[in-house]
N, C-alpha and C positions, 0 to 999 in steps of 0.2 A: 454758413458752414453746414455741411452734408449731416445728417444724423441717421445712425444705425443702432440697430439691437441688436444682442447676443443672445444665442438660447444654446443651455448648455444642457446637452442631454450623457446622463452618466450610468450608461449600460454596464449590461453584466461582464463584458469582453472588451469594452472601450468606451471613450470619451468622445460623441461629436459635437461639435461647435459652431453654428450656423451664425453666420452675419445679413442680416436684412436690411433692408433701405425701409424707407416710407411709403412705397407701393406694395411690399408684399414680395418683393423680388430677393433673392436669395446672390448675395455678391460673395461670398467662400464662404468654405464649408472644410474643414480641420477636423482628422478624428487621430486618434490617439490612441494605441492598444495597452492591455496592462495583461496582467498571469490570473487564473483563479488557483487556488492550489486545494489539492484534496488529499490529507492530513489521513484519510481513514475512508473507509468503504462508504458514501452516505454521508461524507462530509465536502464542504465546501466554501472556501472561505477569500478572504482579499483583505491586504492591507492597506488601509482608508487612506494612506500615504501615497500611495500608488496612484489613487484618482486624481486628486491635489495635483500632483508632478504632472500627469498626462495633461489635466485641464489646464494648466497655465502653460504649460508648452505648447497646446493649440490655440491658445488664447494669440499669444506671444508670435506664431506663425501667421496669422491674421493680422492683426494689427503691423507687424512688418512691411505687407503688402499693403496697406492704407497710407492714402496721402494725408501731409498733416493740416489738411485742413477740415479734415473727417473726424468725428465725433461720435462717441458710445453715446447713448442718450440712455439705455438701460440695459441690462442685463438679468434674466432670470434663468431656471432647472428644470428640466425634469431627471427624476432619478429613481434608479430602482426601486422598487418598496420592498416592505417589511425586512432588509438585513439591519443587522443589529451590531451597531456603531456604541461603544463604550469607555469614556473618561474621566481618568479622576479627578480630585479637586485641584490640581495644579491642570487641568484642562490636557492631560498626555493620556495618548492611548494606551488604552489595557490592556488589550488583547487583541489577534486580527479578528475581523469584521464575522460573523455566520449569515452568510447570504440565505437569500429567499429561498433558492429550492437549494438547501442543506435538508435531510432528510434525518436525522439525528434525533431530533425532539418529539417522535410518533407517541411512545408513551407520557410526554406532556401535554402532548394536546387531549390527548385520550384521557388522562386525569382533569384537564380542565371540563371538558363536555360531561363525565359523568358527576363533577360536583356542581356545576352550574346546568345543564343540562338545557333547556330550553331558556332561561334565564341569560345567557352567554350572547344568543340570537335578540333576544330583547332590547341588552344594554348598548351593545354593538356594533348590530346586524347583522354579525358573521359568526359561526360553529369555528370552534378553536382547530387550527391544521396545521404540520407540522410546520407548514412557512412561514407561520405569521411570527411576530416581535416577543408576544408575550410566552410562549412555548421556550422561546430561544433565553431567557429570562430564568425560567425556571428550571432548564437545563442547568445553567452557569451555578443557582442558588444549590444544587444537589451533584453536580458534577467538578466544579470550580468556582469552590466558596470563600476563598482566598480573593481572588478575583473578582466574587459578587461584591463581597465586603466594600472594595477599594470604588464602585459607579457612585458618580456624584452625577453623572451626567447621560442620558442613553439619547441617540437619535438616529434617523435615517442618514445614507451616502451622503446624497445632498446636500442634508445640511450641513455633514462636517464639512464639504469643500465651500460650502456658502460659507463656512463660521471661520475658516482657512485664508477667506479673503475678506472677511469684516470684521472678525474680533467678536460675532454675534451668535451665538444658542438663537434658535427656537426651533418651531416646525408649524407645519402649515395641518388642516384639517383633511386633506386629502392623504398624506402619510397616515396621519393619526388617528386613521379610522382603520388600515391597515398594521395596527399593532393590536389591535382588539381590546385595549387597556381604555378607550376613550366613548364616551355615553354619548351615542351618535345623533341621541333628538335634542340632548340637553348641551352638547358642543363643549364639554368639558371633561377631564379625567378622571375617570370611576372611579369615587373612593372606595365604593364598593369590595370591586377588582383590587384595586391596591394592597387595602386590609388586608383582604383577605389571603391571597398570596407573598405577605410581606415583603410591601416592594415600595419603600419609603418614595413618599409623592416629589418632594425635593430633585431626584431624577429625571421627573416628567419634564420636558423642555415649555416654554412658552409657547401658547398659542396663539397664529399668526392666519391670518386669508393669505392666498396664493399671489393675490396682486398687492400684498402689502410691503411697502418700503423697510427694509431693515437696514439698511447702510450704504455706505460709498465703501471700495475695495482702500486695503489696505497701503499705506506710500509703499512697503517693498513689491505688494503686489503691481502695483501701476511701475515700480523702477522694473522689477521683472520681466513683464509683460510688455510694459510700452502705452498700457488702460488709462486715459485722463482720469484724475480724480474726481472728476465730480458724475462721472457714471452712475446712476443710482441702478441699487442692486434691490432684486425684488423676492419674495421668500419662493416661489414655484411652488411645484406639486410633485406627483407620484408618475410615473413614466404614465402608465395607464389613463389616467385624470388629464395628464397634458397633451397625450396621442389623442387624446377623444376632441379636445378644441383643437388641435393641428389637421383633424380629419374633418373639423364641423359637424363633430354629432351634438347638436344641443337640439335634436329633435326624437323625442323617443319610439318614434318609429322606422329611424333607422339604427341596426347593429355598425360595430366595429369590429372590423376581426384582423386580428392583429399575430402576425407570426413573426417571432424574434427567437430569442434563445428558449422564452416559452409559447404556448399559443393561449391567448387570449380573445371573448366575446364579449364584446360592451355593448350596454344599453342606455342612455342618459332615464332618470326617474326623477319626476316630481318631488316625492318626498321618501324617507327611508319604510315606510310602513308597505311592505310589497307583500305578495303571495308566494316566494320561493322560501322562506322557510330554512335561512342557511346555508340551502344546495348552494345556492349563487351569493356572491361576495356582495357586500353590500358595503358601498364605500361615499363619503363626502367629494364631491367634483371639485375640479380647481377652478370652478365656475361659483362665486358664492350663491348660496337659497338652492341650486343645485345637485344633485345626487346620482350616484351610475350604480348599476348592478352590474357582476362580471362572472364573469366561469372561464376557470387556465387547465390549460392542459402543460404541466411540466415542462414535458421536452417534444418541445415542435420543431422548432429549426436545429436544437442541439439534438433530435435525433439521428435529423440527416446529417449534420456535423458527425458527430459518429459515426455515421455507415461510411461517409468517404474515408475520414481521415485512417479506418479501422479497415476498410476493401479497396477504395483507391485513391491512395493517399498520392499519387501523382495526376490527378486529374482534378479538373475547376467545377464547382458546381452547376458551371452552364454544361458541362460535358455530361452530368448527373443526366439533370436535365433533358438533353438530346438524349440518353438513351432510354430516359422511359419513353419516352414519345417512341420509342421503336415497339414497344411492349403492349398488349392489347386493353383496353379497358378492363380492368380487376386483376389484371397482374397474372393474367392466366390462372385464377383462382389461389394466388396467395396472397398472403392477410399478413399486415406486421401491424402490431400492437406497440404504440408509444410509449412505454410506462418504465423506460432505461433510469428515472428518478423517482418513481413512485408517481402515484398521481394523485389531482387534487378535485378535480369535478371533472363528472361528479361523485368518483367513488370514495373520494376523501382515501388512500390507500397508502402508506408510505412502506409497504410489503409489497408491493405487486411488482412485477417484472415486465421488461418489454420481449416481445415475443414473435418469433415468424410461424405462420402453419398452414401447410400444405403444400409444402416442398414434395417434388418430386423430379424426378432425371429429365423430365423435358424443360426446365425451366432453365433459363439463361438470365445472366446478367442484368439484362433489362429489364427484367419483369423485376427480380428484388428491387432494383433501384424504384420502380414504378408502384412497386410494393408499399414501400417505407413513405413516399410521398401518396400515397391515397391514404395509406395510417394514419398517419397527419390530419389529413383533411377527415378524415373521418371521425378525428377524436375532437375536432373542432364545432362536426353537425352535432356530436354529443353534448356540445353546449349550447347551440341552435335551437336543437329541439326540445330543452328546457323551456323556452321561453315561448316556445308554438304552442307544448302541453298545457301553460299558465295564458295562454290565450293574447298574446300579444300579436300586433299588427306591424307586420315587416314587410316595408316595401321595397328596401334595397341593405346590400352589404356595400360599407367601404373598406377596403383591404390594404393595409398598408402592411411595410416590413417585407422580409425574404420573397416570401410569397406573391407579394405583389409584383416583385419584378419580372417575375418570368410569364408570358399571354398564357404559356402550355397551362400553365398552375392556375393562375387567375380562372381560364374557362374549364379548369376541372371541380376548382370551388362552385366553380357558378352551376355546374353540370350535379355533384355531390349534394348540393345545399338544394338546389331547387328552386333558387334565388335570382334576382338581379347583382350584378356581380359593379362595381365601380372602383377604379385607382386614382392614387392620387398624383399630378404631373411630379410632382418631389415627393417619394416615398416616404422620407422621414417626417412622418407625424410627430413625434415627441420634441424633435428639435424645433420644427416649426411654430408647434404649442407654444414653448417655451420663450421663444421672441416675442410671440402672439401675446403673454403675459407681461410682459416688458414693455410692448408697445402701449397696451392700455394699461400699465401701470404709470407709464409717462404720460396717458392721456392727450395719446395719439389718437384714439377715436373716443365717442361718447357711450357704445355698447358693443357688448361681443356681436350683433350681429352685422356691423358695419367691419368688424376685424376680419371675421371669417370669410365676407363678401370678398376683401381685398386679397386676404392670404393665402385662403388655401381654394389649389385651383384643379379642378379634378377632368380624370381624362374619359371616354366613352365607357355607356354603359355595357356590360357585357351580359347578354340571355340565355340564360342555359337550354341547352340542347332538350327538348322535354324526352325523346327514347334513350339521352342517355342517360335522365333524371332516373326513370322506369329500371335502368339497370344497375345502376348505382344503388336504388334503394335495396334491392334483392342484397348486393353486397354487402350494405350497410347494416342489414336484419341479421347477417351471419357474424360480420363483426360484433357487433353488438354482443355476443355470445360467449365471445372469449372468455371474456374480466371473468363471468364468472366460473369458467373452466377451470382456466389458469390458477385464482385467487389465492385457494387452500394451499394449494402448490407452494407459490409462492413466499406463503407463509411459513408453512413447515421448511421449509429451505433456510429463511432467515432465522430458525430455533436449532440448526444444524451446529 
């Protein structure tokens, strides 16, 4: 009998679901869309229900198409981080979900960092920002106390659809350094933190490694779906943690740069004791003994989602696309600033706005659109360049997500960054991770570097242009410039 893995990656706008063989090969791929709904200016939110329903309807789509002589052998997730999933002791939902970039909780983070203050980066590795778990926590305690009262239970996406199909709580250490609540040398939940924030430990879910066995799927889940029961189901990671083994970063001389709904720059780390100082996220890998450092920029791909759906809502993003390529290198000197959700590195800013400047009557169509896509990329080498100033050795970029699909984009990062530029032949990193955890949870191979050999399989390198590096950089120095133009602005706007 044939045996396959599922990796269930549970994004911010949908669910995809990859099926793999034993070589690495990708036999369907099912994705599923759901709503985010936004409640209020700066809010942002999903009901965990949603996910549930999309995943076992792609699940249920796959498994239709399989002969029955084929066989799940595991199943593991990657899933968003830090939104904040809450149940009570009858195990039903509280209230919808406050996802990751919800901007809502600026003055909780802002009160965490000044009573804990360098101590915050200590226990954690990461300066409290409006995205993280534990912000969104003590929103609920001072805004919906009613509410707080009734968590017997808080965890990431994933796992409620994990605990959807197993009847099982936990979380894996890759989430659970992305709540900031968890003592990232000593691998267990800050009592510290707890106390001191009144946030009874009983709530904290069980800690689990990323290739750890937590169950077989539930019988209505397999009548459902059509899933043999004896799939064993494995706890996964944090989309971030699982795109880093789907891309094969377990060497820390290479970045990941990663453009989804947000943009993200990963690094694999030795051990959590790094030089950045909180700028950069400092997170548990879904690799155990492992660790990443990272820097997001909010809205990467949702900014350009914006400009079409908001300019041209009848046109494809490959159209976007073809019309920057019409438009000169720097957009004919106009500049857009990403910051439509606030941003998080590195200005840490959940006031700041996104912004165009240097609009003038000669400018056409193509240049905004080539505008917003250098913004992007711009607000990416801001995370780059974190990691050149703390001295680190970068021999190449792997790019997966949006970005990676289009050659124009790929050799403008390459050209922006100053870098070696690489993609991967199947873009989706986080899904692939996720099988990747599955596989070597079944003890399909003896080490991840026999996994990564087979799985992930990457396409030419790409070298940037070095005179368009030269001009790119001039832009990049003026960019740079804005945040703090704009900032005060910004702020006094949001006390209007």
């Amino acid at each position: 009998m044939e045996k396959y893995v599922l990796g269930i990656d549970l994004g911010t706008s949908a669910v995809k679901v990859s099926c793999l063989d034993q070589l690495g090969r990708i036999i369907d791929q099912e994705i599923e869309d759901y709503p985010v709904y936004n409640p209020a200016e700066g809010f942002s939110e999903q009901n965990p229900n949603d996910w549930v329903h999309a995943t076992l309807a792609a699940i249920k789509k796959i498994m239709s198409k399989l002969k029955d002589l084929v066989k799940i052998d595991g199943i593991s997730f990657s899933g968003q981080m830090h939104s904040l999933v809450i149940l009570d002791k009858n195990k039903q939902i509280i209230r919808p979900s406050i996802l990751w970039n919800d901007g809502r909780t600026a003055n909780e983070a802002d009160y965490i960092n000044k009573n804990f203050g360098k101590e915050i980066v200590e226990i954690t590795g990461n300066k409290a920002t409006a995205g993280f778990t534990l912000p969104k926590l003590l929103w609920l305690q001072e805004n919906e106390p009613d509410n707080f009262a009734k968590i017997r239970y808080f965890m990431m996406p994933k796992d409620y659809v994990r605990y959807k199909m197993t009847g099982k709580i936990n979380m894996d250490y890759s989430d659970a350094t992305g709540t900031i609540i968890l003592d990232i040398a000593q691998n267990r939940w800050s009592n510290k933190i707890l106390n001191f924030f009144n946030i009874p430990k009983y709530c904290c879910p069980t800690l689990v490694n990323s290739t750890d066995f937590v169950g077989f799927p539930l019988q209505e889940v397999c009548e459902q779906t059509g899933l043999n029961k004896d799939a064993k189901i494995f706890a996964g990671g944090g989309d971030n943690a699982v795109a880093a083994i789907g891309s094969g970063i377990l060497n820390s001389q290479n970045l990941l740069c990663s453009i989804g709904t947000s943009g993200v720059v990963l690094a694999d780390e030795q051990n959590p004791h790094t030089p950045y100082e909180g700028t950069l996220q400092m997170e548990h890998h879904a690799v155990a003994h492992h660790f990443y450092s990272m820097g997001v920029t909010l809205a990467a791909g949702e900014s350009l989602s914006w400009f079409k759906d908001t300019f041209f809502p009848e046109k494809s993003f490959n159209d976007l696309l073809l019309m920057a390529q019409n438009s000169n290198l720097g957009a004919n000197k106009l500049f857009f600033t990403p910051y439509i959700n606030g941003e998080r590195t590195p200005y840490s800013d959940s006031y700041i706005r996104g912004s165009f400047t240097g609009i003038s009557k000669i400018l056409t169509k193509n240049d905004f659109c080539r505008a917003v896509i250098e913004g992007i990329t711009y607000s990416l080498r801001d995370l780059i360049s974190i990691y050149e100033q703390n001295n680190k050795t970068i021999e190449k970029i792997v790019c997966i997500g949006g970005g990676a699909k289009s050659k124009f984009w790929l050799k403008l990062q390459a050209d922006v960054f100053g870098k070696k530029i690489i993609s991967l032949k199947n873009e989706q990193g986080p899904g692939i991770g996720a099988a990747m955890i599955a596989a070597m949870g079944c003890q399909w191979f003896k080490n991840w570097e026999s996994c990564i050999n087979l799985f992930v399989r990457y396409n030419d390198i790409i070298v940037p242009d070095q005179h368009n590096f030269v001009l790119y950089n001039k832009y990049y120095n003026l960019y740079q410039k804005i945040y703090s133009s704009t900032a005060p602005l910004a702020r006094a706007a949001a006390e209007l």
